[in-house]
DRENDO-1510 file (C-alpha; in Angstrom, 1 decimal, always signed):
<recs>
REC; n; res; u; v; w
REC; 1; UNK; +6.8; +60.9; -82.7 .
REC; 2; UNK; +3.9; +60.0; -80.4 .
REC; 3; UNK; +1.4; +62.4; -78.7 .
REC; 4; UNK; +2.9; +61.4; -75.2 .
REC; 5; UNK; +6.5; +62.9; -76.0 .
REC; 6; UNK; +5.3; +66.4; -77.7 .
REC; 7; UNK; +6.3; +68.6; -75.2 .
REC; 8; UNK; +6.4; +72.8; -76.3 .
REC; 9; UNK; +9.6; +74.6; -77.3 .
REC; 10; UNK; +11.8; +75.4; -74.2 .
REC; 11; UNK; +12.5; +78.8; -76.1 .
REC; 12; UNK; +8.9; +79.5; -76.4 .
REC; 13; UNK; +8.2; +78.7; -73.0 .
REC; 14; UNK; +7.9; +80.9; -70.4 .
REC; 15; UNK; +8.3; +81.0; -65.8 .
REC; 16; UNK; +5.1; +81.3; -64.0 .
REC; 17; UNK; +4.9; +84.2; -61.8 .
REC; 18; UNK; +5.6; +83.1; -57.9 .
REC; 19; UNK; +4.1; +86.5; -56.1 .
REC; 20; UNK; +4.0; +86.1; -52.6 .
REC; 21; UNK; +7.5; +85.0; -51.7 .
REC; 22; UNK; +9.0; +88.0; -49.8 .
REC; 23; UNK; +10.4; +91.0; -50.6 .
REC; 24; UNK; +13.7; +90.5; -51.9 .
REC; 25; UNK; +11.7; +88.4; -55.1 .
REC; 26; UNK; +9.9; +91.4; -56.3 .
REC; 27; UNK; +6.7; +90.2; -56.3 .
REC; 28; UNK; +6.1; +90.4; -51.8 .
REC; 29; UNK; +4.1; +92.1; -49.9 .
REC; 30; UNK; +0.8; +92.9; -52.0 .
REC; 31; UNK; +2.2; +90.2; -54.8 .
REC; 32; UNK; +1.6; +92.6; -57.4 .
REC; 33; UNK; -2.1; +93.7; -56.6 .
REC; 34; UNK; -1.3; +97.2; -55.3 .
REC; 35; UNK; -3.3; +98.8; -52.0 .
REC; 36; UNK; -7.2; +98.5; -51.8 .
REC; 37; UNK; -9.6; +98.3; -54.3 .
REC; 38; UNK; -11.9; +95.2; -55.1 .
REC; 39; UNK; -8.6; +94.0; -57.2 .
REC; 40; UNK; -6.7; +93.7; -54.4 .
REC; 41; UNK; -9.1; +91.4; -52.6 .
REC; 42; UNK; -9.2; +87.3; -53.1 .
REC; 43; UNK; -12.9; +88.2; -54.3 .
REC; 44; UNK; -11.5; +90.0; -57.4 .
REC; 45; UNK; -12.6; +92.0; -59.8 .
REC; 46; UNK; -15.9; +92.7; -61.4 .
REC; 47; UNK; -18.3; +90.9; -63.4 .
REC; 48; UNK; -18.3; +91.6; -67.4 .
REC; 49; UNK; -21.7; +93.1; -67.2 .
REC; 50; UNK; -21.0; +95.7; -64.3 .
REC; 51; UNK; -20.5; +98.9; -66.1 .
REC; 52; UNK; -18.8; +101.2; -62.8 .
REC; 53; UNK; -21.7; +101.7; -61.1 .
REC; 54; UNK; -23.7; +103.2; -64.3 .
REC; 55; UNK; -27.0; +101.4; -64.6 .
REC; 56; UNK; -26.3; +98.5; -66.6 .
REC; 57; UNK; -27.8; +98.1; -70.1 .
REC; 58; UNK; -29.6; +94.9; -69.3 .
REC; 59; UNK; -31.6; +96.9; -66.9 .
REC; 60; UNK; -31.8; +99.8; -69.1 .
REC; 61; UNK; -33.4; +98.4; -72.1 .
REC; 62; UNK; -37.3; +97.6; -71.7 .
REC; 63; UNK; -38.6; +94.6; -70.9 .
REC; 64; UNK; -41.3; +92.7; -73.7 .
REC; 65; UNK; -43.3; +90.5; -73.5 .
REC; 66; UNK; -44.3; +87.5; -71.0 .
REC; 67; UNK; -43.9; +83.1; -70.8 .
REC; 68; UNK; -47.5; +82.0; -70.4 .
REC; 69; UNK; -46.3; +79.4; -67.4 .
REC; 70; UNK; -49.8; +77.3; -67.9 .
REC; 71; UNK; -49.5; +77.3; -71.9 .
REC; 72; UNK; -50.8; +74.0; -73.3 .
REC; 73; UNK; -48.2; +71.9; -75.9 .
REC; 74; UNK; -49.9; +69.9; -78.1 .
REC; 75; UNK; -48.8; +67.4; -80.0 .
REC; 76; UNK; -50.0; +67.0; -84.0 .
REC; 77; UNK; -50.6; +64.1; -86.1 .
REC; 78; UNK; -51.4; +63.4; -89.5 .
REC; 79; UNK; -53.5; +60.8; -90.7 .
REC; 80; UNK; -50.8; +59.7; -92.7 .
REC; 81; UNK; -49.1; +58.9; -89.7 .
REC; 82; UNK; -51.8; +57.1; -88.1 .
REC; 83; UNK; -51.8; +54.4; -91.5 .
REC; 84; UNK; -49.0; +52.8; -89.6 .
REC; 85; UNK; -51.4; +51.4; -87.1 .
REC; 86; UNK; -53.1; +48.0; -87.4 .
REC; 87; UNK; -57.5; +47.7; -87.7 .
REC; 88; UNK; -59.3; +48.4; -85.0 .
REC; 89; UNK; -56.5; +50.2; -82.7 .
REC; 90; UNK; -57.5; +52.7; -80.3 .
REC; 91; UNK; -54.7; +56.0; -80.9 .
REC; 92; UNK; -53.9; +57.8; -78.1 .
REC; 93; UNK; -51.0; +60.2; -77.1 .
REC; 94; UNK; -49.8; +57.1; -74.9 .
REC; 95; UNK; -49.8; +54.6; -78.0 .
REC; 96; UNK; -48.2; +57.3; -80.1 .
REC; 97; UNK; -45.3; +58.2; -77.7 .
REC; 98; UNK; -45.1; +54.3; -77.1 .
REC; 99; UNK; -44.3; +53.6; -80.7 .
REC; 100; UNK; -42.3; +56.4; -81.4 .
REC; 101; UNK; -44.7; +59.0; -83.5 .
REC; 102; UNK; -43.7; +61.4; -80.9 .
REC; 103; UNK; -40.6; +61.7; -79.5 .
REC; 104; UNK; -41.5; +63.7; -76.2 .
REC; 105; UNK; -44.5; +63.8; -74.3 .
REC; 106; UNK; -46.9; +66.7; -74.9 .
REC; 107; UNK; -50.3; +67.8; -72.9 .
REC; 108; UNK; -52.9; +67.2; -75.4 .
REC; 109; UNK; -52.8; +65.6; -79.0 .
REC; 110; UNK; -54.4; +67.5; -82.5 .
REC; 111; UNK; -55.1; +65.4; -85.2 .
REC; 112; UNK; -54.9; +67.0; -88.9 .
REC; 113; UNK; -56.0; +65.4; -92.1 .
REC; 114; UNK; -53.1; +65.2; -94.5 .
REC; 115; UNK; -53.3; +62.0; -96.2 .
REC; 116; UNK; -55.5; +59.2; -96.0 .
REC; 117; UNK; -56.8; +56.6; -93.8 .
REC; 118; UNK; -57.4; +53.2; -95.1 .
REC; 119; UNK; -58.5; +51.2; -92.2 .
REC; 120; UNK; -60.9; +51.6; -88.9 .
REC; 121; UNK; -59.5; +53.3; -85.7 .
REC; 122; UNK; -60.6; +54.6; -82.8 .
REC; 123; UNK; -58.8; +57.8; -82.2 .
REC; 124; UNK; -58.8; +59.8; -79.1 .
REC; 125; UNK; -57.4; +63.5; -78.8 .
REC; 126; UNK; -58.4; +66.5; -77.8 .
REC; 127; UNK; -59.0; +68.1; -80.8 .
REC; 128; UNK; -59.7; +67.1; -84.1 .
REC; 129; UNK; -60.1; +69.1; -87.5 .
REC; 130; UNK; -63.4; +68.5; -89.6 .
REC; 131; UNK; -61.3; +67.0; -92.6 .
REC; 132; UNK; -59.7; +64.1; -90.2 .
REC; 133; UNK; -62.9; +63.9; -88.5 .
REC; 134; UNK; -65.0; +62.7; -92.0 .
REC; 135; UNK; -61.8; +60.6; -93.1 .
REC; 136; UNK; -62.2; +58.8; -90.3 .
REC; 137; UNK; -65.5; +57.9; -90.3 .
REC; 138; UNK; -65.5; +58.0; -93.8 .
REC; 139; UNK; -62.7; +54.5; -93.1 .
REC; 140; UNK; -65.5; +53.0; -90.5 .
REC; 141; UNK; -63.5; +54.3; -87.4 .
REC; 142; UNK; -64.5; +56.6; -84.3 .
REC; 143; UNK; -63.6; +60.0; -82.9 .
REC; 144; UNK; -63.4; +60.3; -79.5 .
REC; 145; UNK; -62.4; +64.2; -78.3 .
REC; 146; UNK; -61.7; +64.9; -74.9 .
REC; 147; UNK; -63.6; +67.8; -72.9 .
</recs>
């Protein structure tokens, strides 16, 4: 037995329908549709929220909330991440989406400071906290924070 000869019971099987084909078939004239209505008409029926005219919950429940469209998504690094990097490297969000730190591109890059940093970079971001700050000055590098 191969998948190309399965084939479904013929006792389980059943004819399809053929409306349309005059009147002596059964199924003529309005082929089983009735007179009028919007489920008479090639457009069919309703959609599965339309309630009969009744205001529909969607619109009845209250709306919260609101997307800030101009929201700013920034991206954050550990200093433990930046270890990775070789002496003297400046680290942007460029380099960092470049050799796979980030995986998407954000707006603007954070830089926290879990873990420590053992050699001298130049880091550029536009924000960084006071602890990554020292520990990078602290390892002979600069901080470079953007407007």
């Amino acid at each position: 037995m191969h998948l190309s000869n399965l084939q479904p019971n013929p006792a389980y099987t059943k004819k399809r329908k053929r409306v349309g084909r005059g009147p002596g078939s059964g199924h003529g004239k309005t082929s089983c549709r009735g007179h009028k209505g919007s489920k008479q008409r090639s457009s069919g029926n309703v959609g599965p929220l339309y309630e009969g005219g009744q205001m529909p919950l969607h619109r009845r429940l209250p709306k919260r909330g609101f997307t800030n469209i101009f929201k700013k998504h920034y991206a954050i690094v550990n200093l433990k991440d930046l270890e990775r990097f070789d002496a003297n490297t400046v680290v942007d969000l460029e380099l960092l989406l470049h050799q796979n730190v980030l995986k998407k591109p954000y707006d603007g890059l954070r830089v926290l400071g879990l873990g420590e940093l053992t050699k001298p970079l130049t880091v550029k971001a536009d924000h960084v906290s006071k602890s990554a700050g020292e520990k990078i000055k602290h390892a002979g590098g600069k901080v470079e924070v953007a407007g």
